[in-house]
N, C-alpha and C positions, 0 to 999 in steps of 0.2 A: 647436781640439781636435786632439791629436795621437795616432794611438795605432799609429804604427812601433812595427816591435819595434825593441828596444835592443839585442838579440843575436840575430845570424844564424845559419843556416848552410844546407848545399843540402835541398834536396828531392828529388832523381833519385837515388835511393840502394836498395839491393838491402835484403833483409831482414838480413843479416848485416852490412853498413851502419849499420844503423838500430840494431840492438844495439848495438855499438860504440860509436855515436853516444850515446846514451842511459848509457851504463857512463861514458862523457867528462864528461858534461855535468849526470849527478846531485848531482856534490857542488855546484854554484851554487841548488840546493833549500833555501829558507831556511822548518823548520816554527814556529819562533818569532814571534810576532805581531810585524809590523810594519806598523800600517797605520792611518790617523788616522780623522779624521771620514767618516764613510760614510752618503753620500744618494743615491746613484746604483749601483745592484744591478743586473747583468744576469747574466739566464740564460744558455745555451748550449747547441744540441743540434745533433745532425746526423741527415739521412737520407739517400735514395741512389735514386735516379729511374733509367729507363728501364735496369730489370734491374740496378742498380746501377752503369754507366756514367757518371751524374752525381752527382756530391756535391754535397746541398743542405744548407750550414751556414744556421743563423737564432739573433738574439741579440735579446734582449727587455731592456730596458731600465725598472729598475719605482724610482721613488722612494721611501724607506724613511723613517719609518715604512709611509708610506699604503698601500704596495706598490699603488698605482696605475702601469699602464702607461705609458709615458711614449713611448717610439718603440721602431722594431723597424728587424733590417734581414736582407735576405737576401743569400745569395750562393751560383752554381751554377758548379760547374769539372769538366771531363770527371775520372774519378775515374783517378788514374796509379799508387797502392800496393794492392796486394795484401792481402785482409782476411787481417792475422795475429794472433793474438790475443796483447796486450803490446805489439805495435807499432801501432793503431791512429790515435795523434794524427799518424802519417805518414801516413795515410789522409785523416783529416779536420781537420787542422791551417792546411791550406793555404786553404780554404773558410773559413773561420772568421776569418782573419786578414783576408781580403777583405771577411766582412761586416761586422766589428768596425770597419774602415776606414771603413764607410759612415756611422756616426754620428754624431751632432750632439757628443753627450756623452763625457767621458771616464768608465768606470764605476770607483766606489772600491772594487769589490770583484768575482768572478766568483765565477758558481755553477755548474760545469759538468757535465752528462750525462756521466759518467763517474769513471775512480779519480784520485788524488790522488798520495800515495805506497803506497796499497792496489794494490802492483802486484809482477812481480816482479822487477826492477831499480827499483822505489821512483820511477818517472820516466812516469807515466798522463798523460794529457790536462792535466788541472789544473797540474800539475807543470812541465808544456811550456811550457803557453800564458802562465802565471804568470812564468814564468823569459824567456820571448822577450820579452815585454812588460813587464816588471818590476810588474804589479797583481799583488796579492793574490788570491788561488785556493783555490776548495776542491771537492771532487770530490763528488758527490752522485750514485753509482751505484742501478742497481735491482738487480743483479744481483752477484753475490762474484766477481770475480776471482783472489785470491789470500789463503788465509787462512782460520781457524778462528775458532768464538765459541761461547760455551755459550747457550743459550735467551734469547731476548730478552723480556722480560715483556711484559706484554698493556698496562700502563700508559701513553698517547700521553705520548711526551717521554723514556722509560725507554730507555738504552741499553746495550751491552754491550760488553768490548773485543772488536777484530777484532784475532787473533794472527797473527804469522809466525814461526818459529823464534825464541820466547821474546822477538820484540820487538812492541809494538803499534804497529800500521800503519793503524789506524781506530778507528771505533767503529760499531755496527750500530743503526740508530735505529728504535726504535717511534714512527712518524710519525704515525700515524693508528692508533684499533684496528682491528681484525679485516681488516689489510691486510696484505702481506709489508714487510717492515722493508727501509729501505736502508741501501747502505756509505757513510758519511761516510770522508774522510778530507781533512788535509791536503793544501794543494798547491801551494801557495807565498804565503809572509807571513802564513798566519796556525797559530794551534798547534791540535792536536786540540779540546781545551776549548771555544776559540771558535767552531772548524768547528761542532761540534753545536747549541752556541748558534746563531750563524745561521741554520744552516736552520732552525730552529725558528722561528726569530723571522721568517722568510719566508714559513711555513707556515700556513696558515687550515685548513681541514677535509677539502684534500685528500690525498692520498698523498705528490704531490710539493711539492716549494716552488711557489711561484707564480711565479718565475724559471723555470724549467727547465720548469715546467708548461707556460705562455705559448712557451717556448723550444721545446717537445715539439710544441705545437699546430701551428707553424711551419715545421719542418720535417719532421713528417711528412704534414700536412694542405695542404688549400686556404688559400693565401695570404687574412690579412685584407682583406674590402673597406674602403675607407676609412673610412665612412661608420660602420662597426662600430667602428675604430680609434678613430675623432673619438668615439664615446659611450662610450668606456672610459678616454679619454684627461682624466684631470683631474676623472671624476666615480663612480670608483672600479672596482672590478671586480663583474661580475656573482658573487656566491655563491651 
């Protein structure tokens, strides 16, 4: 299993940099669905230890349909970008790449803690990591980054568009009732449409998907013990 990225470029880069960088690099953002059979779904999230000095990425690895857990992996790097908001996946990009590195599996699709093209250069985490690694991406935020929506109905699965200056950039999902809605979007190979579909079809009776959930547990919490691992692994998830 191999999962180099397929496109480079540096890391040591200032914030004015990283704009640039991201303005260069959007147009290789492909939102049209390109992506075949899908058995291998990993989450994505990130946190940030000791005063935020270290970046802990964790990637969960859940086979679909079963959305049982399959493997996880972590990874801790002294944190070297600046929390800017827009330029984040140069914050926690480079963690991520490391842990994504550790796995057994290649995943056929990502679901990442974060925006997609719900950003405002249209170039969020999903977008990045999608584009470096040539998988399929879709960003599954909790929070709006960039973008307007009228009321999203109480109905679980009911969405609404996420606008930017007259173009749609998302869509806002009623995932669970009586929960705050997240920003789906786009973020590389696959189209809005399907982004929603998916996490849906990820999602059992939590808030988040069970990718990102698992992914959330990970790296903000106590590492799994094995032994917890091994009774989730193969004989489904506790709900």
């Amino acid at each position: 299993m191999s999962l180099e990225p397929v496109f480079e470029h540096r890391w040591d880069l200032t914030p004015k940099e990283a704009i640039a960088l991201q303005q260069a690099i959007r147009s290789q953002v492909v939102i049209a669905d390109g992506y075949g059979a899908v058995r291998w779904v990993a989450g994505i999230d990130v946190g940030f230890e000791a005063r935020n000095t270290i970046t802990r990425a964790a990637v969960a690895v859940l086979e679909y349909p079963s959305l049982e857990l399959h493997e996880y992996a972590i990874a801790r790097q002294p944190t070297r970008f600046p929390y800017v908001p827009g330029l984040l996946s140069f914050r926690e990009v480079p963690a991520v790449l490391e842990a994504l590195s550790k796995l057994e599996r290649r995943p056929d699709l990502l679901l990442c803690d974060g925006q997609g093209i719900a950003h405002p250069r249209r170039f969020g985490i999903a977008s990045h990591l999608g584009v470096l690694l040539d998988i399929p991406a879709i960003g599954v935020a909790k929070t709006r980054l960039v973008g307007t929506h009228e009321e999203v109905p109480e109905r679980r699965g009911r969405s609404v568009p996420l606008m930017d200056k007259e173009e749609t950039i998302g869509a806002v999902l009623r995932s669970r009732i009586g929960v705050k809605p997240l920003f789906i979007s786009p973020g590389y190979r696959v189209s809005l449409e399907h982004a929603v579909d998916w996490v849906m079809a990820c999602t059992t009776r939590y808030r988040l998907p069970e990718t990102t959930r698992w992914a959330h547990r990970l790296a903000s919490g106590p590492e799994l013990k094995e032994n917890e691992f091994l009774q989730r692994r193969g004989c489904g998830l506790k709900r």
